[in-house]
N, CA and C atoms as a LAMMPS dump frame, in Angstrom:
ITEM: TIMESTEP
0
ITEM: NUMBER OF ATOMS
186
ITEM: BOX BOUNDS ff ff ff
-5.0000000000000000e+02 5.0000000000000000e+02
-5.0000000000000000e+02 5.0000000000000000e+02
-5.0000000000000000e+02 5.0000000000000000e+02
ITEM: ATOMS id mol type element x y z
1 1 1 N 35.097 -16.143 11.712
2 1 2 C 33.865 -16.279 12.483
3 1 3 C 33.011 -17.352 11.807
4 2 1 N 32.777 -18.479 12.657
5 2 2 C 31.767 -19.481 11.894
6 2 3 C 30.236 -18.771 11.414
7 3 1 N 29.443 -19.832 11.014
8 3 2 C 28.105 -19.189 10.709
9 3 3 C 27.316 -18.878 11.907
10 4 1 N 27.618 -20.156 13.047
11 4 2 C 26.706 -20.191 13.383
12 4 3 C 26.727 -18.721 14.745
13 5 1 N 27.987 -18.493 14.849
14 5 2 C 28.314 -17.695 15.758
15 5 3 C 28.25 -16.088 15.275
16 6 1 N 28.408 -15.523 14.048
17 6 2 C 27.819 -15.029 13.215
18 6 3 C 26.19 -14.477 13.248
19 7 1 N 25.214 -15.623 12.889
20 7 2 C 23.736 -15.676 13.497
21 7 3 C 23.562 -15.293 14.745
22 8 1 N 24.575 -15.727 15.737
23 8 2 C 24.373 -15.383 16.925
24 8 3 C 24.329 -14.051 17.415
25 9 1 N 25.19 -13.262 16.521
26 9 2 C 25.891 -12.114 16.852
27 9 3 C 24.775 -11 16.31
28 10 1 N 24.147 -11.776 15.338
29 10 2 C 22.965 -10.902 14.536
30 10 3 C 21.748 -10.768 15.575
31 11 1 N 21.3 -11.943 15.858
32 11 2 C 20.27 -12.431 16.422
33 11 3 C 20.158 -11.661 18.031
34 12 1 N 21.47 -11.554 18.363
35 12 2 C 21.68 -10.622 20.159
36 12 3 C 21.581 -9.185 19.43
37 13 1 N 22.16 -8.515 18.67
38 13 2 C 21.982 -7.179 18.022
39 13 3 C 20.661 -7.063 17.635
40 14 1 N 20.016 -7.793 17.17
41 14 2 C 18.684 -7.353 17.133
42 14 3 C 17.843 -7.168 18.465
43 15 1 N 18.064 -7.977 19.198
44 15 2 C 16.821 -8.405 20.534
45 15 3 C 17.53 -7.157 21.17
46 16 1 N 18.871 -6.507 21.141
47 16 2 C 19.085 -5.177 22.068
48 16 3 C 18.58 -4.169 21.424
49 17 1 N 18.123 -3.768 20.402
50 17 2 C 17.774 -2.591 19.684
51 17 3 C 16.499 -2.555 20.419
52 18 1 N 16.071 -1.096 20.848
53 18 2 C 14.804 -0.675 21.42
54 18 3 C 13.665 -0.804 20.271
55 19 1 N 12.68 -0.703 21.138
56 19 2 C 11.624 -1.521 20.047
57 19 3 C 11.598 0.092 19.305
58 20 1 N 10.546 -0.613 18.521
59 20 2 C 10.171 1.316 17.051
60 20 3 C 9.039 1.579 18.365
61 21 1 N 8.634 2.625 17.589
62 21 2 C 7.613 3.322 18.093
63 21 3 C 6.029 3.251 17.066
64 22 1 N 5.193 2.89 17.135
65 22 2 C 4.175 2.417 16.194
66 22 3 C 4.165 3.846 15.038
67 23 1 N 3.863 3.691 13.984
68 23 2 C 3.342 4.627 12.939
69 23 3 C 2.417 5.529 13.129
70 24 1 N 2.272 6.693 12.785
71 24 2 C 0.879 7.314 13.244
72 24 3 C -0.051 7.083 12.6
73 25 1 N -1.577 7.236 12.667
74 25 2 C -2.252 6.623 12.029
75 25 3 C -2.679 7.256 10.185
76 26 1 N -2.815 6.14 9.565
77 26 2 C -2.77 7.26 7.976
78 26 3 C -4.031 7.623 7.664
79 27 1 N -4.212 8.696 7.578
80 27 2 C -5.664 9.403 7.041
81 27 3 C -5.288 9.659 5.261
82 28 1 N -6.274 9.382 4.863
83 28 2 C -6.077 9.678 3.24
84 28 3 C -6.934 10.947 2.867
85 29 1 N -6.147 11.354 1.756
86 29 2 C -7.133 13.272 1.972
87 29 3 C -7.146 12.858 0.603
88 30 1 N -7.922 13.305 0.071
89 30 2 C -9.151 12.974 -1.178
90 30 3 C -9.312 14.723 -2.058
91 31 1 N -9.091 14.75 -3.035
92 31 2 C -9.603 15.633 -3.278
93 31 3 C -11.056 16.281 -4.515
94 32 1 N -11.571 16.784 -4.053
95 32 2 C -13.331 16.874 -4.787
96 32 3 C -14.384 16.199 -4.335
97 33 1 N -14.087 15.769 -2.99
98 33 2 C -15.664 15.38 -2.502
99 33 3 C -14.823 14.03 -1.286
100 34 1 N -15.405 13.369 -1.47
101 34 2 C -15.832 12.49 0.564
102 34 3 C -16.012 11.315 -0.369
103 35 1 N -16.295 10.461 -0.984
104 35 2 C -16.53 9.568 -2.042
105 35 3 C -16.3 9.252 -3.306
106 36 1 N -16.267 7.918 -3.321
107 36 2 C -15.515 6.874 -4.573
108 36 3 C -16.51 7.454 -5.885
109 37 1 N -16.047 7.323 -6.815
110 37 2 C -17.123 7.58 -8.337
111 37 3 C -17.913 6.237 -7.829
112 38 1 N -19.196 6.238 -8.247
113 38 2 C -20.62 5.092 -8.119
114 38 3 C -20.029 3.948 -8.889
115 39 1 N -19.762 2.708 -8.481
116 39 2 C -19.278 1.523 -9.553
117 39 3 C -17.987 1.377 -9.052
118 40 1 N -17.218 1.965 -8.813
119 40 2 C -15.398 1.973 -8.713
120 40 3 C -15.134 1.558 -7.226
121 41 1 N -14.886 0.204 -7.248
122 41 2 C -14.118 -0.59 -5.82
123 41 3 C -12.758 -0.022 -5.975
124 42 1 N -12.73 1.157 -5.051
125 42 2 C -11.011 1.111 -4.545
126 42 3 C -10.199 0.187 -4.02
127 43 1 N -10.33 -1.183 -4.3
128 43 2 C -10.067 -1.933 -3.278
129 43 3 C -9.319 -2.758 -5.391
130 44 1 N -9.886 -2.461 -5.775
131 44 2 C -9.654 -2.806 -7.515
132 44 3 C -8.834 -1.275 -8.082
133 45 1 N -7.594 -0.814 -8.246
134 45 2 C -7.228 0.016 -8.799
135 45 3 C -7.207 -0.003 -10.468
136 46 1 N -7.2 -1.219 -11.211
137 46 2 C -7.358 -1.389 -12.349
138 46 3 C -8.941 -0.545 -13.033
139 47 1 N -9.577 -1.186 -11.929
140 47 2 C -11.061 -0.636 -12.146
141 47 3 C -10.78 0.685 -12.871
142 48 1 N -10.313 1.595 -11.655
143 48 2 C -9.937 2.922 -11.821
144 48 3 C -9.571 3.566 -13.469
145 49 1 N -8.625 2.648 -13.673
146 49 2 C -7.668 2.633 -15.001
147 49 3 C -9.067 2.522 -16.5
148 50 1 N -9.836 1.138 -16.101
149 50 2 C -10.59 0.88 -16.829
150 50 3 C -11.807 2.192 -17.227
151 51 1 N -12.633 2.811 -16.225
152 51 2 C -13.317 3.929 -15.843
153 51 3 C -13.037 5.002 -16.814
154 52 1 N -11.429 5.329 -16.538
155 52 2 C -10.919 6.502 -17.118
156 52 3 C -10.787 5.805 -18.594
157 53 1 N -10.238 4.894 -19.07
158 53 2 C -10.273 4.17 -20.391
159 53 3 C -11.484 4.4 -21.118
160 54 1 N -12.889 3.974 -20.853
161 54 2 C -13.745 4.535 -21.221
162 54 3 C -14.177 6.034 -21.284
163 55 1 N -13.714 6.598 -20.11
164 55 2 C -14.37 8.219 -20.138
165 55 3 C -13.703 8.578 -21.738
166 56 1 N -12.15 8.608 -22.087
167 56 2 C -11.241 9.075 -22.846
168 56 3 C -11.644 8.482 -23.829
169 57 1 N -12.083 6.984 -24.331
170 57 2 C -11.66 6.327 -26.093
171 57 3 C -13.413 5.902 -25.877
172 58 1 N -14.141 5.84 -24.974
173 58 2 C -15.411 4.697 -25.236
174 58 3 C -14.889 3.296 -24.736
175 59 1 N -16.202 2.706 -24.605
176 59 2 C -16.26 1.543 -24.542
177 59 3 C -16.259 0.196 -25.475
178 60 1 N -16.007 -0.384 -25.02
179 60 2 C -15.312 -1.346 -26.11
180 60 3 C -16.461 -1.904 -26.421
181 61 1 N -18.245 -2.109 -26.184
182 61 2 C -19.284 -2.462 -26.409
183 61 3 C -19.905 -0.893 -27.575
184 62 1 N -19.223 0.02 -27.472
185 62 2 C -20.02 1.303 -27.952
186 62 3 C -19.155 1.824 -28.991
């Protein structure tokens, strides 16, 4: 089988497969309250890391 006929064979097997069905939507469940600690961008998970770094050893200024 050449390549290009090959690709071809891929390319028709895909376009016949029925489409998906979308994902349901994701809710995130939280636990101890409805809100982020004051200061902490979830959007920064390091943050997170850093936060707890201090709670446990101090700060690297203290």
């Amino acid at each position: 089988m050449s390549v290009s006929a090959f690709i071809a064979k891929i390319l028709d097997d895909a376009l016949k497969r029925p489409a998906r069905e979308p994902a349901p939507p994701f809710r995130l469940i939280t636990v101890g309250g409805v809100r982020a600690r004051p200061g902490v961008a979830l959007d920064r998970p390091r943050a997170l890391d850093a936060l707890d770094d201090e709670t446990l050893y101090g700060s690297e200024n203290g």
